[in-house]
C-alpha positions, -999 to 999 in steps of 0.1 A, spaced: -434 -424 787 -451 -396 776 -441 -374 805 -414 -373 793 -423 -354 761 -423 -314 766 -437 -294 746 -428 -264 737 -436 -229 719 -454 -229 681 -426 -223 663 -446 -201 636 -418 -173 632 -391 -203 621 -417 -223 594 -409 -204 565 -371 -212 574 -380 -246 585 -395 -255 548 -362 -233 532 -340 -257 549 -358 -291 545 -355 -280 506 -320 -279 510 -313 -311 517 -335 -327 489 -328 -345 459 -337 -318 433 -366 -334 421 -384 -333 452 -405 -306 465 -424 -303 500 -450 -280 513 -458 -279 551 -487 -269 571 -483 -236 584 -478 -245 619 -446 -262 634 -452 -278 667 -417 -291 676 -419 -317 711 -386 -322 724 -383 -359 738 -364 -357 774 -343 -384 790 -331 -418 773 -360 -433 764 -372 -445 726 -404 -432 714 -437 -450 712 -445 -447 676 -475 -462 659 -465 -465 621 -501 -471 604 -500 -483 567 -502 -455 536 -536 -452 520 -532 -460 483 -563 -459 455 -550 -477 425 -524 -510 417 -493 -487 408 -502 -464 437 -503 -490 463 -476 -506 446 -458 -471 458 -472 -469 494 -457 -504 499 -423 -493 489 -427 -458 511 -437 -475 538 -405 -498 541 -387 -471 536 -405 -452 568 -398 -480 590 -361 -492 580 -352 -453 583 -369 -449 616 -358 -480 632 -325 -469 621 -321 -442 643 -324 -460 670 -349 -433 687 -382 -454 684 -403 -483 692 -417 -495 661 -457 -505 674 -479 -519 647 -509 -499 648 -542 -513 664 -569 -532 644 -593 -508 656 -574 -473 652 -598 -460 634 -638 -454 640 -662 -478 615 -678 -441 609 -661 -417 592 -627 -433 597 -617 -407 627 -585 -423 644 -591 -438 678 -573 -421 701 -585 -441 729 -569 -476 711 -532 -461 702 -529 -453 741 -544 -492 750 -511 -500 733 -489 -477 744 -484 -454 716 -472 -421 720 -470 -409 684 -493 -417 653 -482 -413 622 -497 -420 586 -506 -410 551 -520 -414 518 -499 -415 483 -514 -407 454 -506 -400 417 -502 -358 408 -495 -352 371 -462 -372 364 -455 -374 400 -461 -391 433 -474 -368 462 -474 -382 496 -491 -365 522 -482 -377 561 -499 -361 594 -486 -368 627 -503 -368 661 -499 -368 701 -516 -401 706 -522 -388 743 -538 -351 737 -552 -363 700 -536 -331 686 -520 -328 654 -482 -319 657 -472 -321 618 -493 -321 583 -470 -321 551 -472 -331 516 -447 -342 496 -435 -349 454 -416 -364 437 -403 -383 407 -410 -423 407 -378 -429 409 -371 -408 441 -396 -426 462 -369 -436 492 -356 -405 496 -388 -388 499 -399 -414 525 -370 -402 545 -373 -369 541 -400 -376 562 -384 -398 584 -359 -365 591 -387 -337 592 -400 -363 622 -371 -365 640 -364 -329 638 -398 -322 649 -396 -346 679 -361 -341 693 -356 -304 683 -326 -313 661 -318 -316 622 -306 -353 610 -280 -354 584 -278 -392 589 -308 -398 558 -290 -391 527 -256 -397 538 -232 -425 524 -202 -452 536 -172 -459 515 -156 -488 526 -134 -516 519 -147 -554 510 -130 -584 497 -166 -597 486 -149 -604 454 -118 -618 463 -97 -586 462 -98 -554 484 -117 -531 468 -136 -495 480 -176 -497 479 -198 -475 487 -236 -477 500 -262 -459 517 -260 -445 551 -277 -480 560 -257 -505 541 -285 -500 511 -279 -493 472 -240 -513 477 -220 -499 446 -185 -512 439 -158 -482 430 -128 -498 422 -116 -527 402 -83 -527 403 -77 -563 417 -49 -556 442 -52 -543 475 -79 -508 479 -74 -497 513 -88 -465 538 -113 -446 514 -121 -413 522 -150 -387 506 -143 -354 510 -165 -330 528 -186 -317 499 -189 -354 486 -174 -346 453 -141 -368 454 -125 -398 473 -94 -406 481 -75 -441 490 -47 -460 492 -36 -484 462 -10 -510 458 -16 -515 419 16 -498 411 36 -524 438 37 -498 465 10 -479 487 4 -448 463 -25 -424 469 -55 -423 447 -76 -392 440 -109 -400 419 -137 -367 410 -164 -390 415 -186 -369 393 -156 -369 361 -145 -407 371 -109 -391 364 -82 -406 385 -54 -391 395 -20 -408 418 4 -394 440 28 -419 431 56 -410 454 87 -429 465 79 -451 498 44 -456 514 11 -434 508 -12 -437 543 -48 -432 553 -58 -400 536 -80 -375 553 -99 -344 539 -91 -311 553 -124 -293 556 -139 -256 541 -105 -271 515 -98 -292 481 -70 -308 503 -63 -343 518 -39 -354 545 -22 -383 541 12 -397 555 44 -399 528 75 -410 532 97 -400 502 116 -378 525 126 -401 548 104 -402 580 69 -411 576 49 -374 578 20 -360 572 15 -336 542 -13 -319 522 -21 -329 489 -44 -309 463 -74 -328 448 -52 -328 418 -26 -350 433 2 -316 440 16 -315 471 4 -282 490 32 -284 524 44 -310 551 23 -308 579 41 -323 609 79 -322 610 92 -345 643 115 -375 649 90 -409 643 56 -418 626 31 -394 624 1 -413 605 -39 -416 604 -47 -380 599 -83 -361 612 -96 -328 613 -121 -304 634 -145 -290 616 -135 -257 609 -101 -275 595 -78 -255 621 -68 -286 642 -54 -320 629 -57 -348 653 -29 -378 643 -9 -407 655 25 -401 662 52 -422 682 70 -393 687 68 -401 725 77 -439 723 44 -456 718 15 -445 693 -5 -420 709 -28 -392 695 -16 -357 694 -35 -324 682 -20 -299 659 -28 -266 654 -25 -261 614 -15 -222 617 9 -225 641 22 -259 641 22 -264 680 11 -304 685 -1 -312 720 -5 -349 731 -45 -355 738 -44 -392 749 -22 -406 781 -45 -437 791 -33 -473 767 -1 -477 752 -11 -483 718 -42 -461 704 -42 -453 668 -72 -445 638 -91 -408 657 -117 -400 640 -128 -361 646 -167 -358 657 -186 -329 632 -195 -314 666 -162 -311 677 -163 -317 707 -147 -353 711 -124 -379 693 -126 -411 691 -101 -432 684 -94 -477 684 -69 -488 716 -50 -520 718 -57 -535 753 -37 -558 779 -65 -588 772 -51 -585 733 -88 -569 726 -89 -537 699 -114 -514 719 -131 -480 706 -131 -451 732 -140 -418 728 -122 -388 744 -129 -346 746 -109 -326 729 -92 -312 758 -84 -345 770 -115 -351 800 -141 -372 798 -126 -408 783 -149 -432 774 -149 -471 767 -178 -480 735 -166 -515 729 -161 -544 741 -144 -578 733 -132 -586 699 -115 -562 679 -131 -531 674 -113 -508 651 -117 -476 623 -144 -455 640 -161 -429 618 -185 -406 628 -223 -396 610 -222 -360 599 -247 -351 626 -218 -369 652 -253 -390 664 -238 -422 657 -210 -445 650 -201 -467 626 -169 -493 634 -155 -528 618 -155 -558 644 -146 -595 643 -174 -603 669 -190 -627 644 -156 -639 630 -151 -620 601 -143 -584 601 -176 -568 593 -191 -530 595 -215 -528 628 -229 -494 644 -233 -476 674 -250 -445 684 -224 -421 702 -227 -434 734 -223 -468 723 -253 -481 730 -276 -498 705 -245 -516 691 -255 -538 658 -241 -551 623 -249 -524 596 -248 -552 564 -241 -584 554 -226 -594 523 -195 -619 513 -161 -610 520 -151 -589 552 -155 -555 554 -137 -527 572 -120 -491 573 -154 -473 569 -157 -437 562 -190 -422 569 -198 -385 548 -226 -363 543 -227 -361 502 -241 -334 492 
């Protein structure tokens, strides 16, 4: 309801800093300019927002041609989030003079925000300028205008699908822009893919027709790193996605689940050449750097903090797989998880603040929990099924996880509470081990 929308101070100090900052996470070829006053409402309790999503204003075939793709790409990216009601907006929004919106009709239906536009042709490029109002007070709480290339028209409409998120819940998404690597056997072989944040713009990686297993992009997007059984074995694969070089760490035994080391060039990943299967680091040019853990048993499925000082990792050192912390400086491990006999795959939150991690249950089930760092505050996501390879969005908002619920293993998400659980894509094959990054 709207009383639980607080409003709070003109933010006209911060809109200079705003804009700087909204640039920064834009395709190149896209520009903004925004009105000079920032009203940021901060949305209280658990609630999703009202939104009334009225349809861009186009003059022209090729320009309406352009509002209609905007516009789906408004509403998928909103809906994604998970923070609104989608509310088509009333016949009679606007006055027969003058075209003033209606107040009065958006709060018949229950809206709580407006928002619209108008696209229109500027030079070579597309501008689209969006305002967004308080349906209850009628005031305006965002004007901006946008450009950009033809080509660049989704992520310019969620550009503006972020700028309104940050504007109503006080905080930046880096979920728009963002990308999964996965594995699929759509073609009959396991194989990495990658796609959009929302299972969009699917493009295939690797070809080598054998088994491509636990992809992982490093932090500043610009290589990924997997596990390959072309040569006969598990080796580990290191690709510069911009270069399309390759390079293998083709070590006696077993290569397992790689892991980038934030603020580095380095990925974790479990070898065994030296006997017991540890963890070591491993340059983006395939080098070994050191040997990370050094104890009696598997050490395996490697994950960092944020600041790359901790490793989080499954050990059996104590009998049964269980996730330990590790500082990197020191060395000192610590055991974080004491409830389930069998929990494997943690995946680090960008926050840092909690772990989660899959957990093999007494009813056979593969659950996803999520535990703090220092241990408190255990939580059970899942339910039913297997439920396995949790992977955090860069802004640690949300989820994403490979189930069997519908038979097949397939990608689903979940914001970070595990509510608003649902499948992410659907395309042949199964798919699985996803590994959500922030590309930039």
């Amino acid at each position: 309801m709207i009383e639980n929308v607080m409003r709070i101070r003109k933010l006209m100090s911060l809109a200079l800093s705003a804009v700087m900052l909204c640039m920064l996470f834009l395709p190149t070829s896209l520009k903004a300019e925004e009105a000079k006053e920032y009203i940021a409402i901060r949305k209280q309790g658990a609630g999703r927002i009202a939104i009334a999503l009225d349809r861009t204003s186009a003059k022209g075939g090729k320009e309406s041609d352009w509002a209609k793709n905007i516009d789906g790409n408004v509403k998928s990216g909103l809906d994604f989030s998970g923070l609104f009601n989608l509310m088509q907006a009333p016949v009679n929004m606007r006055s027969a003079q003058g075209g003033a919106l209606n107040f009065a009709a958006l709060n018949s239906v229950g809206a709580q925000i407006y928002a619209g536009g108008s696209v229109s042709r500027v030079g070579n490029r597309v501008g689209l300028d969006m305002e967004v109002y308080d349906a209850l007070s009628g005031k305006q709480l965002m004007k901006k205008s946008y450009s950009a290339d033809e080509t660049q028209l989704r992520p310019m409409a969620l550009q503006f699908c972020a700028d309104l998120i940050e504007l109503l819940t006080g905080k930046r998404s880096l979920i728009f822009g963002s990308k999964l690597a996965f594995v699929s056997s759509r073609t009959g072989f396991k194989e990495i893919y990658m796609s959009d944040f929302d299972g969009q713009n699917v493009v295939q990686l690797t070809s080598s027709k054998s088994i491509s297993l636990t992809p992982a992009v490093s932090p500043d997007g610009h290589y990924i790193a997997w596990m390959d059984y072309t040569s006969g074995r598990p080796d580990l694969y290191i690709r510069n996605l911009a270069t399309k070089t390759t390079v293998a760490v083709g070590k006696p035994g077993v290569s397992i689940a790689p892991a980038w080391r934030p603020g580095t060039n380095e990925v974790a990943t479990t070898l065994s050449y030296e006997g017991d299967q540890e963890i070591y680091l491993i340059s983006a040019d395939g080098k070994i750097v050191r040997r990370v853990t050094r104890s009696p048993g598997i050490d395996v499925s490697p994950t960092f903090s944020p600041n790359g000082s901790q490793m989080a990792f499954v050990s059996a050192r104590s009998g049964k797989p269980q996730v330990f912390i590790q500082d990197m400086q020191s060395g000192a491990a610590r055991r974080l998880t004491y409830s389930g006999t069998y929990n494997t795959q943690p995946s680090w939150s960008p926050l840092g603040d909690k772990i989660a991690y899959s957990s093999l249950q007494k009813n056979g089930e593969i659950n996803i929990f999520v535990i703090n760092t220092d241990g408190s505050g255990l939580l059970q996501l899942t339910g039913g099924s297997r439920n396995e390879y949790p992977s955090w969005s860069p802004d640690g908002s949300m989820i994403v996880f490979t189930s069997t619920r519908q038979g097949k293993r397939k990608l689903f998400m979940m914001n970070a509470d595990g509510t608003n659980q649902r499948a992410l894509l659907q395309i042949d094959g199964e798919q699985q081990q996803p590994s959500w990054t922030r590309v930039k």
